[in-house]
RODO-2510 file (C-alpha; in nm, 4 decimals, decimal comma):
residues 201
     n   res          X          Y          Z
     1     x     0,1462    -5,1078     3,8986
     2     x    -0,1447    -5,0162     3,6581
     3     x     0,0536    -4,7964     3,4600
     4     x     0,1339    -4,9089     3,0932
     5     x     0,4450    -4,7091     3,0731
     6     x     0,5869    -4,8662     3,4115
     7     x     0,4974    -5,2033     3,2364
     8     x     0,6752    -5,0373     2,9307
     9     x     0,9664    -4,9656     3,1152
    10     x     0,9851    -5,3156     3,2717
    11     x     0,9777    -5,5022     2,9771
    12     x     1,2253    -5,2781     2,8084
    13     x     1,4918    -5,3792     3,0786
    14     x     1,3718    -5,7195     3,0825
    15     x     1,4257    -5,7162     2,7097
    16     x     1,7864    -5,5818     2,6720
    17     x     1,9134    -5,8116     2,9910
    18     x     1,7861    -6,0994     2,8436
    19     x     1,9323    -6,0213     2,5454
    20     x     2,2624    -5,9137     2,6528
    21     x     2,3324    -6,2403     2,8329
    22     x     2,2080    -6,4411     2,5034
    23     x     2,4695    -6,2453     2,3006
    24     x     2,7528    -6,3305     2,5530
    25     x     2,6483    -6,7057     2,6081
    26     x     2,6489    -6,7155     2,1982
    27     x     2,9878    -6,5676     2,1868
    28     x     3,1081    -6,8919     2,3471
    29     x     3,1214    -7,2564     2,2836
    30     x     3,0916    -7,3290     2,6566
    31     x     2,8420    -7,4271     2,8467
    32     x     2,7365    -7,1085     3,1085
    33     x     2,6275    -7,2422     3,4005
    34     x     2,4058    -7,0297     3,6292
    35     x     2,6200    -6,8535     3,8935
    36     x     2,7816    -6,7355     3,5368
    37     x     2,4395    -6,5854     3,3917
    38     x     2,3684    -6,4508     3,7053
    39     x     2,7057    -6,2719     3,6856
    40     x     2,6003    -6,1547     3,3519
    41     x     2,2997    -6,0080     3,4105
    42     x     2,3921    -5,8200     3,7507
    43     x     2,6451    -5,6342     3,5759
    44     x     2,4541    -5,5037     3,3009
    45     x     2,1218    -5,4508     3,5457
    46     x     2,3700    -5,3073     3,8234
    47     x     2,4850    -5,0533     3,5504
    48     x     2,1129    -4,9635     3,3670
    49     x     2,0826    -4,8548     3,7090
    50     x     2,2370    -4,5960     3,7315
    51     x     2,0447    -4,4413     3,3839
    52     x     1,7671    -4,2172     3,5052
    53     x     1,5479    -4,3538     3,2557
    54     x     1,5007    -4,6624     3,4491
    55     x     1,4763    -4,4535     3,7922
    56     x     1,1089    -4,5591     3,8313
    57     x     1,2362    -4,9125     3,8192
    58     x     1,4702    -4,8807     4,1508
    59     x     1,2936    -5,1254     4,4315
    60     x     1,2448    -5,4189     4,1000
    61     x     1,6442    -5,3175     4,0062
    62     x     1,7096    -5,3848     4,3737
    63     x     1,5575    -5,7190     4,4547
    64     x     1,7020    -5,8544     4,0772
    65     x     2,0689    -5,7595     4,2134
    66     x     1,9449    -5,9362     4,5277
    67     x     1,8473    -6,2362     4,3619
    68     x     2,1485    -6,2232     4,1178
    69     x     2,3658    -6,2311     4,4271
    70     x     2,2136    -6,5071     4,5812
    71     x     2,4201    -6,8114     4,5504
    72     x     2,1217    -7,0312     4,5292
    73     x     1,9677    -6,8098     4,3008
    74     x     1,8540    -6,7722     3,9209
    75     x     1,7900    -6,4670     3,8216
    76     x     1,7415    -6,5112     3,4473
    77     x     1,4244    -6,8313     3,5223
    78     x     1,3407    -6,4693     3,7270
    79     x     1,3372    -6,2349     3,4287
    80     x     1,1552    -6,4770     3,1956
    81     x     0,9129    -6,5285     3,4288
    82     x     0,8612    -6,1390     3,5081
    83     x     0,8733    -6,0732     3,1607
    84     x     0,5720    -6,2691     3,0875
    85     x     0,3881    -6,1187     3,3764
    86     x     0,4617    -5,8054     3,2292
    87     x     0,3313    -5,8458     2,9621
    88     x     0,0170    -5,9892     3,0641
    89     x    -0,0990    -5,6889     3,2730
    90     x     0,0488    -5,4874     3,0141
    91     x    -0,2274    -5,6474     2,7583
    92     x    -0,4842    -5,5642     3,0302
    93     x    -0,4347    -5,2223     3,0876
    94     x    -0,7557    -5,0566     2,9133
    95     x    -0,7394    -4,7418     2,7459
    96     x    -0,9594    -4,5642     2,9638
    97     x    -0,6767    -4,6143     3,2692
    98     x    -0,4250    -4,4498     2,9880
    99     x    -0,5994    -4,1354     2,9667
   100     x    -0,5900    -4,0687     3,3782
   101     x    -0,1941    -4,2337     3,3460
   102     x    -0,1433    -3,9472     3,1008
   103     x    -0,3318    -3,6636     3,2658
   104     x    -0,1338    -3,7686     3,5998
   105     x     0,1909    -3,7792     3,4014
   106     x     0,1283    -3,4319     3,2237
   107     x     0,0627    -3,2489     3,5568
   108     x     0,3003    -3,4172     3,7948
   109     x     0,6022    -3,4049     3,5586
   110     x     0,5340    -3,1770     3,3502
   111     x     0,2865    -2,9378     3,5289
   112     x    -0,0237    -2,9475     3,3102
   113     x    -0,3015    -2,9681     3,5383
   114     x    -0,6494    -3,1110     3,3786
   115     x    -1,0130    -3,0299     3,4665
   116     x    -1,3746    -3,0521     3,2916
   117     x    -1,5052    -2,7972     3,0411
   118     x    -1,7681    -2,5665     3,2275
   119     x    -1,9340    -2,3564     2,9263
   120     x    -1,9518    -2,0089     3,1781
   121     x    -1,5958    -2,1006     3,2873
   122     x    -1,3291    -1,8427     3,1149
   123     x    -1,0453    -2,0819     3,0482
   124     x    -0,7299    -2,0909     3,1703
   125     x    -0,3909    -2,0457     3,0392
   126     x    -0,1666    -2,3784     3,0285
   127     x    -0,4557    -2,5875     3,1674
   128     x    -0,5897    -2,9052     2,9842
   129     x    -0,9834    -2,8878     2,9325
   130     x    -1,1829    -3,1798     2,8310
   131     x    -1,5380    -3,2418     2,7723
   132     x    -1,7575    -3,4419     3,0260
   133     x    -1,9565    -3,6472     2,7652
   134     x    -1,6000    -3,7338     2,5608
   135     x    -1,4905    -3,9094     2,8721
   136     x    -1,8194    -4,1004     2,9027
   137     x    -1,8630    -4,2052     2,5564
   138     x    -1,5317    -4,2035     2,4197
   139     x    -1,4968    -4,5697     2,5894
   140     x    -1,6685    -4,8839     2,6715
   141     x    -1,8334    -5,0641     2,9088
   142     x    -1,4766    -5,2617     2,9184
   143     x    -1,2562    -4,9446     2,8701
   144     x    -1,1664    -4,9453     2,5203
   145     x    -1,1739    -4,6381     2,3070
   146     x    -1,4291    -4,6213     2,0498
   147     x    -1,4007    -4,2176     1,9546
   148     x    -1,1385    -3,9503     1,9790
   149     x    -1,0868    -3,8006     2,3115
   150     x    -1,1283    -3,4258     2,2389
   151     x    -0,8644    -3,1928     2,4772
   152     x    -0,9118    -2,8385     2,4674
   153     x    -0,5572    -2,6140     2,5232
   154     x    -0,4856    -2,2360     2,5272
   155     x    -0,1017    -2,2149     2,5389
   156     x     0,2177    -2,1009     2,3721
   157     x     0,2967    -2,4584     2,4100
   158     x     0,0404    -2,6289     2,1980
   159     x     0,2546    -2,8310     1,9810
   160     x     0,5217    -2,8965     2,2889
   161     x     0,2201    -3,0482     2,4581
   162     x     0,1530    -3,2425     2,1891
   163     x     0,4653    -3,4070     2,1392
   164     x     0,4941    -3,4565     2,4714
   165     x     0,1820    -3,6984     2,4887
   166     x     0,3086    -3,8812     2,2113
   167     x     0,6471    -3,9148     2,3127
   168     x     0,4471    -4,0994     2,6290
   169     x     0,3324    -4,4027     2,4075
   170     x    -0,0283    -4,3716     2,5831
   171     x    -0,2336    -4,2056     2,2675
   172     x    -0,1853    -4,0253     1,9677
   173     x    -0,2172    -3,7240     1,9495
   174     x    -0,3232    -3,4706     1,6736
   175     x    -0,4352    -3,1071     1,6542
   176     x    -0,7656    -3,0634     1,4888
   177     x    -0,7908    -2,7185     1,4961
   178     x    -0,5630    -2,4458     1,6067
   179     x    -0,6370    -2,0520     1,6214
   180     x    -0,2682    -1,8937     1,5883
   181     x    -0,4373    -1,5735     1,6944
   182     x    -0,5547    -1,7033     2,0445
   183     x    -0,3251    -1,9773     2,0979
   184     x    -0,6300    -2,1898     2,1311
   185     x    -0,6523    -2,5159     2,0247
   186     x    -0,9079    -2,8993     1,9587
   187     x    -0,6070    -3,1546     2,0447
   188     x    -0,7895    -3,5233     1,9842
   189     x    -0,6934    -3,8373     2,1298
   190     x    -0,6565    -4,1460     1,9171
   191     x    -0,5645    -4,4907     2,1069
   192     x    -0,1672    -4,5537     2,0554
   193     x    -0,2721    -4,9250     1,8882
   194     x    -0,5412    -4,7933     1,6289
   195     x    -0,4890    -4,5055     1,3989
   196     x    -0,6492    -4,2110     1,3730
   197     x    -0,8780    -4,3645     1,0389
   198     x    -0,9968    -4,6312     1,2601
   199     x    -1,1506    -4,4346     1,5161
   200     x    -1,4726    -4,2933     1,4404
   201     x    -1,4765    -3,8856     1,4438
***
């Protein structure tokens, strides 16, 4: 639940259901009386669905058909009011709970496992290194990034990695410096809502 890109996710369905059933109720001069909206918006839910982008979504999918179903019930007071929620824990997600959301992401989907830079340690191919004093002074007391978060990456898949993270929505990501030679490269951090000039080096 403290995951911005489940909160992402959420208010992306929320979004497009919401506005799907505005676009059909504008399309008509009639009034559309609940048990019609309701209608409305389990179709289009009951068929995002079956999209494996909104997989993570399945047991909040479930209990909106649920509701949609319900003959006593009104499921879009129910997506206006989740939307909102959303939103707010979206907002209070620090950036500090992004960075372990991403390293979690990059191993378990992708298979990128993370660990602390030991000096004596030879590193490891396809393993993401990062530096001990970035992750305690990289953010504050409250979790907000004040620096770049410095990653350290020997790979063939450098720049794959690094699309990858941005494609998440969780930072931005640049590479600093990159030895062709060794495959070795200084990816940094930047937090998704600040760019890269606004972050001190």
């Amino acid at each position: 639940m403290n995951d911005k890109r489940y909160y992402q996710l959420l208010s992306e369905l929320l979004d497009n259901s919401l506005l799907h059933l505005y676009c059909n109720i504008s399309s008509t001069m009639r009034f559309t009386p609940i048990h019609r909206r309701n209608d409305i918006l389990v179709r289009f839910i009951k068929e995002k669905s079956k999209e494996m982008h909104y997989r993570p979504l399945k047991t909040e999918i479930k209990r909106m058909l649920l509701l949609g179903k319900n003959k006593n019930g009104n499921l879009e007071s129910q997506l206006l009011e989740l939307h909102r929620l959303a939103m707010e824990l979206f907002d209070n997600v620090n950036h500090l709970q992004y960075l372990f959301d991403l390293l979690n992401l990059l191993e378990s989907e992708h298979g990128y496992r993370s660990q602390l830079c030991n000096e004596n340690e030879v590193p490891i191919v396809d393993v993401i290194y990062l530096l001990q004093d970035h992750i305690e002074y990289c953010f504050n007391e409250n979790g907000k990034q004040i620096a770049p978060v410095s990653m350290l990456f020997e790979s063939e898949n450098v720049l794959s990695l690094v699309d990858l993270i941005n494609k998440t929505g969780l930072f931005c990501a640049e590479v600093k410096e990159f030895n062709k030679t060794k495959k070795q490269a200084h990816i940094l951090l930047h937090p998704k809502d600040t760019s890269p000039d606004e972050v001190a080096a």
